[in-house]
C-alpha positions as CSV (number, residue, x, y, z in Angstrom):
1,X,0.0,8.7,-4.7
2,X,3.0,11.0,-5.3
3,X,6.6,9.4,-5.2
4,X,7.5,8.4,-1.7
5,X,10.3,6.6,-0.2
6,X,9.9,2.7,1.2
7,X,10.8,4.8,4.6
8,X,8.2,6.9,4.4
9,X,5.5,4.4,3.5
10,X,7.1,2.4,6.5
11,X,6.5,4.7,8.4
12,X,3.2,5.4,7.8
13,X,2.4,1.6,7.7
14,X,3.8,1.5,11.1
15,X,1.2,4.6,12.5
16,X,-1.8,3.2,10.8
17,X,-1.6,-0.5,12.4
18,X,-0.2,0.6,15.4
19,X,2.9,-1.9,15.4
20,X,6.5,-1.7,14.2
21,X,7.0,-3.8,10.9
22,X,10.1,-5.4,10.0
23,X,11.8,-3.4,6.8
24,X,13.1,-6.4,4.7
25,X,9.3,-7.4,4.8
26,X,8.0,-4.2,4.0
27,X,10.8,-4.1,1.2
28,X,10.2,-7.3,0.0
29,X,6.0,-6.5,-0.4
30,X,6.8,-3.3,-2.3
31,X,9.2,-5.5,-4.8
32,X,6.3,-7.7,-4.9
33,X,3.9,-5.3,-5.7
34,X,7.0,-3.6,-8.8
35,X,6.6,-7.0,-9.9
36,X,2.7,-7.5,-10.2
37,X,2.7,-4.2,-12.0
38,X,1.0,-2.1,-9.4
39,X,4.1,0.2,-8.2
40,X,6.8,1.6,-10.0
41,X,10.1,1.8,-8.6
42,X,12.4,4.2,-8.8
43,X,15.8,5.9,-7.8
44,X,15.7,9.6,-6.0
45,X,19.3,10.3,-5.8
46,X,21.2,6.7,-6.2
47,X,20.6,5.9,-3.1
48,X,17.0,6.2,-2.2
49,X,13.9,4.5,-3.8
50,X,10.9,6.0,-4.5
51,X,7.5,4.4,-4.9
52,X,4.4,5.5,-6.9
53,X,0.9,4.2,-7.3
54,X,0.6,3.0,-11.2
55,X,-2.4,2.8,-13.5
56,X,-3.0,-0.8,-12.5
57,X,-2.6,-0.4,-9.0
58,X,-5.3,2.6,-8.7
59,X,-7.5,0.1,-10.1
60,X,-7.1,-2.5,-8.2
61,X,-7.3,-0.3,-4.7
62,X,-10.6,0.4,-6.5
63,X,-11.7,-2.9,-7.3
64,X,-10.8,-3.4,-3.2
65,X,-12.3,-0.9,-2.2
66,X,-15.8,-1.9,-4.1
67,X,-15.5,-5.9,-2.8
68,X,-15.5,-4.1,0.9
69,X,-18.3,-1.9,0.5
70,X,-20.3,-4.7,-1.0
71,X,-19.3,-7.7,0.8
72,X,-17.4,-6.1,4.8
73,X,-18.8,-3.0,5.6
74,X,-22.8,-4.1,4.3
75,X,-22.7,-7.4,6.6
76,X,-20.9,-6.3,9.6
77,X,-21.2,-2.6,10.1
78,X,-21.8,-3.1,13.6
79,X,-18.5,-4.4,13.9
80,X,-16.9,-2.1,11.6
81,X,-18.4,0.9,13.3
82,X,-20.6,1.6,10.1
C-alpha cells in the first residue's frame, strides 16, 4: 500500500461495505493500528495524514488471509460464493 490519506481510505472503506462510517471511528482504528505497529503515520503537508502498510502489517494481512482460506472459504464456499 502506497501512502494514502485517512480520507481516502474512508472513502474506499465506505464503497467496499456499502455504508457511510463515522470518521472519528475510522481515525481512531487507523491510530490503533499506528499503535500495534502495523501502519505508519505520517504528515503530507502539515495538515494531512498519510497512511502506509508496514512490514508487520503485510504480514499479518497474510497471516489473515491464510486463516480464511483454511478455515472460511474451505467450510462454507457455498455461502461465500466459492
Amino acid at each position: 500500500m502506497s501512502e494514502t490519506s485517512g480520507q481516502t481510505i474512508k472513502t474506499e472503506l465506505e464503497e467496499t461495505q456499502g455504508r457511510n462510517l463515522l470518521a472519528g471511528r475510522v481515525y481512531t482504528n487507523l491510530n490503533q493500528l499506528v499503535e500495534y505497529g502495523y501502519v505508519e503515520k505520517g504528515s503530507k503537508n502539515g495538515r494531512t495524514n498519510e497512511y502506509s502498510l508496514t512490514d508487520a502489517g503485510r504480514e499479518a494481512l497474510r497471516d489473515r488471509r491464510y486463516w480464511e482460506r483454511r478455515y472460511v472459504a474451505g467450510t462454507n464456499s457455498d455461502r461465500l460464493g466459492g
